[in-house]
N, C-alpha and C positions, 0 to 999 in steps of 0.2 A: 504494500500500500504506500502512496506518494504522500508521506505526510507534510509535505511543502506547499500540497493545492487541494486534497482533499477538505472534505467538508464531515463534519458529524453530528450525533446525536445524543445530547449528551441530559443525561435521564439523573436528579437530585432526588435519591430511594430513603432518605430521612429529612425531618423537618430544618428547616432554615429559614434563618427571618431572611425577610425582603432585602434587604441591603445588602449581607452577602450574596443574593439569590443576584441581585443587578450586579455584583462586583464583577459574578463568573459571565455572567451574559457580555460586561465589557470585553472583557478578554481577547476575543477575537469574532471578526462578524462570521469567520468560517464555525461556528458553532450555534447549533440549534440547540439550547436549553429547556428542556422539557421539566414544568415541575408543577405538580397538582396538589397542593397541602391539603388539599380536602380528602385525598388519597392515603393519607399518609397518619399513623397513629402519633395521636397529638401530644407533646413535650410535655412531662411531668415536672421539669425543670431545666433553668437552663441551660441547654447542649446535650439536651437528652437524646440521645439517638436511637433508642429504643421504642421509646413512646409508653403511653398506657395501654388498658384495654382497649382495645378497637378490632372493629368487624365489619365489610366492607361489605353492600349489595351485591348482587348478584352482579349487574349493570356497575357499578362503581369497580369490582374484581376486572367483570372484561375490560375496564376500560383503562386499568391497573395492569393488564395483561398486553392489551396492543402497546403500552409505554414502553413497558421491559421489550417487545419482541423487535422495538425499533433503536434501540439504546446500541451507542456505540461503547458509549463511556458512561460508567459512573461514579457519582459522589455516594461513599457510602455501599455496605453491601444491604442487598433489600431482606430486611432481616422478615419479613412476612413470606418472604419464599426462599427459605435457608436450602430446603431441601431439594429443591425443582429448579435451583437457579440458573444452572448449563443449558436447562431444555427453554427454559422461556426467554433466556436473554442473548441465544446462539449469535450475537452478533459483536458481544462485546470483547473487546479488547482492551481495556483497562478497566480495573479500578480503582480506586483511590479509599483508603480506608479512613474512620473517623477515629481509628485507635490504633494504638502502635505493636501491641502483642496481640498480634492475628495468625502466626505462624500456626499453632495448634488448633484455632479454630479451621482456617484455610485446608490444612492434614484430616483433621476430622469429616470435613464435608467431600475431600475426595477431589477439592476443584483443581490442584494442579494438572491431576489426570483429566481431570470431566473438560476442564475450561485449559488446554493444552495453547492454544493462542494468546493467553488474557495474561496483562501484566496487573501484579498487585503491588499496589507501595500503600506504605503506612504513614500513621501519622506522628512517626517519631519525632523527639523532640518538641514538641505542643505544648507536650505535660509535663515538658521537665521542671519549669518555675514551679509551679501549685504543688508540686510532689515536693519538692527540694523544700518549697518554706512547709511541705505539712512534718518533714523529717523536724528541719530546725524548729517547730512548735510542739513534737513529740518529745524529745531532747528536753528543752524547756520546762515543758510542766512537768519531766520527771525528776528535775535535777532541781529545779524549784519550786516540786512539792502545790503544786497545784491542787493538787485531791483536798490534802489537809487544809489548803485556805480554803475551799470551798466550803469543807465539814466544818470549819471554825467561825464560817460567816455565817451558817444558816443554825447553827447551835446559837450562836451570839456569846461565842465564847474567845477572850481574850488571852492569850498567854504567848510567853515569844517561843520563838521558835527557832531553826536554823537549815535551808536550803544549802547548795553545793550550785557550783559555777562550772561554766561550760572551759574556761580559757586553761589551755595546756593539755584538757585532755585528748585519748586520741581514738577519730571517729576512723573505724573502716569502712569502706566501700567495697561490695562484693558486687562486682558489675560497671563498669565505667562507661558506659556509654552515654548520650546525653545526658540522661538526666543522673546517672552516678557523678558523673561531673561537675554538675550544676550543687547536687548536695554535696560534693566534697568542695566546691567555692564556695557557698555560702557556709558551711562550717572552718573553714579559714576563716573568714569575715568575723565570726566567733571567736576568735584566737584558737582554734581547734588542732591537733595536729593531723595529718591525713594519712590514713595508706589504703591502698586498694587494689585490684588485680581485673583481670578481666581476660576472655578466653583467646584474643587473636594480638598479641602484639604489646608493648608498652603502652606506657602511657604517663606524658608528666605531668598533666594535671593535680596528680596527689604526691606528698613529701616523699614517700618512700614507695616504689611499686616491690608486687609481690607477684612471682609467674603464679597459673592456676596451681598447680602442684603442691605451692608451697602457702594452702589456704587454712591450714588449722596453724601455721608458726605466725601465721599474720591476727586471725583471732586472736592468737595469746596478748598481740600488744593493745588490743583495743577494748575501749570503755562503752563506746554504741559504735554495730552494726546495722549497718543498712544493707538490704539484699534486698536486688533492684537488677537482677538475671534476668534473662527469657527462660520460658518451661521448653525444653528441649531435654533430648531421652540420656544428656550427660549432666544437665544441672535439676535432673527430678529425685528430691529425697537429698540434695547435697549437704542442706540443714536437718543431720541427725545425730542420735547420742554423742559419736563422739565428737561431731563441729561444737556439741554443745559445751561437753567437755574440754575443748581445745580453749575456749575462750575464758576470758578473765574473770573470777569470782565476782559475782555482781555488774555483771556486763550488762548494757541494755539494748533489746536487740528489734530493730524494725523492719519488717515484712512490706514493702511497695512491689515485689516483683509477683509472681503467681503461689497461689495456697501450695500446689504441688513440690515446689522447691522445699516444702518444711514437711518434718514427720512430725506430725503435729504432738503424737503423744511422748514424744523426747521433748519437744519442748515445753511442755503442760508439765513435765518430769522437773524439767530443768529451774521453770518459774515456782514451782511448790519447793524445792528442794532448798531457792535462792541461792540455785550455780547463776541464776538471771534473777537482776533485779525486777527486771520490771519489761514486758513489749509495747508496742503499737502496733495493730494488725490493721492491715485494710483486705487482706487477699487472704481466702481458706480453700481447704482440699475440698472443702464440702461449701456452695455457696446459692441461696443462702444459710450462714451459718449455722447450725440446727439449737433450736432453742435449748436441747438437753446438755451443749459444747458447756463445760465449765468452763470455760475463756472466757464468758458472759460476767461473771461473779468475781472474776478472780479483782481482787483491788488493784493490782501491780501489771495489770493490762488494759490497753487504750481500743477498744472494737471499734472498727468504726465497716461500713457497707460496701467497700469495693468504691465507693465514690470520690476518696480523697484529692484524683486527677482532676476531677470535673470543675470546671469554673465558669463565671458567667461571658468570659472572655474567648471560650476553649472555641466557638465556632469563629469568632474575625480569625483568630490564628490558623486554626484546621482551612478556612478560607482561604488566604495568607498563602498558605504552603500550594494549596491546590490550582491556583490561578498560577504561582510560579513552573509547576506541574504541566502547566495547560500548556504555557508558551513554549515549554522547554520540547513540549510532546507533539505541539506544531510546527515546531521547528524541525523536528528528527531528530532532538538532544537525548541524551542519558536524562533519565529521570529519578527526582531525589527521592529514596528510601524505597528502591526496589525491597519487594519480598525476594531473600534465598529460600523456595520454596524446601530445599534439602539440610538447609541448616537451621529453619524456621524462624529467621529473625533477621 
């Protein structure tokens, strides 16, 4: 295909306010933007790319169905037809994702094989600010005792007390990609010391790099962990008894990468035991988290929904990326954040 004169069709399969929706139409006029919000299950908040309940006529389906079968390109995968998406949208050649850890979903539904023409790129990078400041506010309320001012405001109870400081101590990074780097600059910013490792290559964004091999000697130095991996079948379970064991008596340790990277019950071991002082979870093997998880109760644990990425900012940026994507993809460039469909990240 002559991506230098071609023309496409380019199908928005999740909600987007109007003003991004005009950003992509500017783009280029060789692009027909097709986008029906009335189609499309409506934002429970924003940057929701999921949507709420919603169920589509019969008449609103077909009309949902001629969209997808003219789509060259889309924003988003249409998550209302995960399963059928090869046979209804045989025409598409890219996609553009609204999240960045799609490797395993993409593996799951088969579309490397199914969709053998169709480039996917993610939306890495987006989430690296909002993740990075929810590390440096997990950090925080654990080191300055957040829980307790809370309990001591709503008791109306007065007595002093004494938190612990972020400056000297040293934060690891298990994963350096974007956003591993973004949370190892802003814990500098902290007075932090850095080290962290990651699976292809250096990296001197942190004080001291560590190769992967050498990931339980780097644990030993560190006071919080951040694991912030892809789920891939070399980093599934890599947080178990003994990573937990490796690390420093009262470490604190934060989960922003997938539930799967953690055995969870080594770690539930590790936090009752107080080999770990304390987690922040945003991601579980099981999601959502089952009410019967004692992670729920435990005091010296932060739950929070898989949502900590999401901001009210998350689509101008995911926008942002996607219009750069556009021009690079009309032009016949390389385009940024191909999926490795074989290495899933």
């Amino acid at each position: 295909m002559n991506h230098s004169s071609s023309s496409y069709n380019l199908l928005i399969a999740s909600y987007l306010e109007p003003e991004h929706v005009a950003r992509i139409r500017q783009t280029s006029d060789r692009l027909n933007v097709l986008y029906a919000p009335d189609l499309l299950a409506p934002p429970r908040y924003p940057a929701d790319h999921f949507g709420g309940p919603f169920q589509r006529t019969p008449e609103e389906e077909a009309a949902w169905q001629g969209l997808l079968a003219q789509a060259d390109i889309l924003f988003d995968f249409d998550h209302s037809h995960r399963d059928d998406l090869p046979e209804l949208a045989p025409r598409v050649c890219w996609i553009q994702a609204t999240s960045a850890g799609i490797g395993q979903f993409v593996k799951r539904m088969g579309y490397a094989e199914r969709m053998p023409n169709t480039i996917f790129t993610t939306a890495s990078g987006v989430h690296a600010r909002p993740l990075a400041e929810y590390c440096m506010m997990a950090m925080l309320m654990h080191y300055k005792r957040l829980r307790h001012i809370l309990a001591e405001q709503e008791a109306h109870h007065w007595e002093g007390y004494a938190g612990s400081d972020l400056e000297g101590r040293t934060l690891a990074v298990v994963g350096l990609g974007r956003i591993g780097r973004e949370v190892a600059r802003m814990g500098k910013c902290l007075g932090m010391r850095t080290v962290g490792t990651r699976a292809r290559g250096e990296d001197e964004s942190v004080d001291r790099f560590y190769p992967p091999h050498a990931l339980h000697a780097m644990l030993g130095e560190a006071d919080a962990v951040v694991a912030i991996v892809p789920h891939t079948p070399e980093t599934e379970g890599m947080f178990d008894a003994a990573a937990f064991s490796a690390m420093k008596p009262g470490a604190f340790f934060i989960n922003i990468a997938r539930g799967q990277v953690v055995d969870e019950e080594a770690l539930i071991s590790a936090l009752r035991s107080g080999r770990l002082s304390g987690a922040a979870l945003d991601v579980f093997a099981t999601e959502p988290l089952p009410p019967e998880s004692p992670l729920w109760d435990m005091e010296n644990v932060l739950v929070s929904s898989h949502s900590v990425s999401n901001s009210d900012r998350e689509n101008a940026r995911v926008t942002d990326l996607f219009c750069t994507n556009l021009r690079r993809y009309l032009a016949g460039e390389p385009l940024e954040n191909v999926l490795d469909t074989e290495r899933l990240y």
